[in-house]
Steps between C-alpha positions, in 0.01 A plus 500: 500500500582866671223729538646862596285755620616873556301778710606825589471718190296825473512821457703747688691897403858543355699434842301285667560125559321152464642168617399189231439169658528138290383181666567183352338192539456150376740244395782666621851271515790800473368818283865648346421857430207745617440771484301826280488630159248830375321542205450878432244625194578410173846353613655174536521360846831494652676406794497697879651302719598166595616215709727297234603128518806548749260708728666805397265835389497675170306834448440694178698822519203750476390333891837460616557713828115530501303130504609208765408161455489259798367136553342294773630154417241319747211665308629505182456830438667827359486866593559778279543837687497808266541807603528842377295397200502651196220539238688287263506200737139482429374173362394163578746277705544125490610277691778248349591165637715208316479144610588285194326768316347838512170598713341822480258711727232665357625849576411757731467884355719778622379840420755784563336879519715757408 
């Protein structure tokens, strides 16, 4: 088992910035992808930005240019720097891991004030 727990969120104005942070622990052998996906209101929750299998990165276009994820491989941890925010990025934010199958955070809520 992976538990995944993400800090970091809150609220902040249209330009601002926030920096997400996901620690992983437990039985951890090799975790293949990591990385952060948002649920806005009444919408589905998609992908932000990733570390894939290879170790390469793959961001949604709406964060592209905008949102940086890094990783601390000795902590097992992500970063998610967002900046310039938009009122749209609102939502929560979870933290995604896969080792043999997928772990979830429980989310940490972005609020974006226009």
């Amino acid at each position: 088992q992976v538990q995944l727990v993400e800090s970091g969120g809150g609220l902040v104005q249209a330009g601002g910035s926030l920096r997400l942070s996901c620690a992983a622990s437990g039985t951890i052998f090799r975790i293949n992808a990591m990385g952060w996906y948002r649920q806005a209101p009444g919408k589905q929750r998609e992908l932000v930005a990733t570390f894939t299998s290879g170790g390469t990165t793959n961001y949604a276009e709406s964060v592209k240019d905008r949102f940086s994820i890094s990783r601390d491989n000795a902590k097992n941890t992500v970063y998610l720097q967002m900046n310039s925010l938009k009122a749209e990025d609102t939502g929560v934010y979870y933290c995604h891991a896969y080792q043999w199958t997928d772990y979830w955070g429980k989310g940490t809520l972005v609020t974006v004030s226009s």
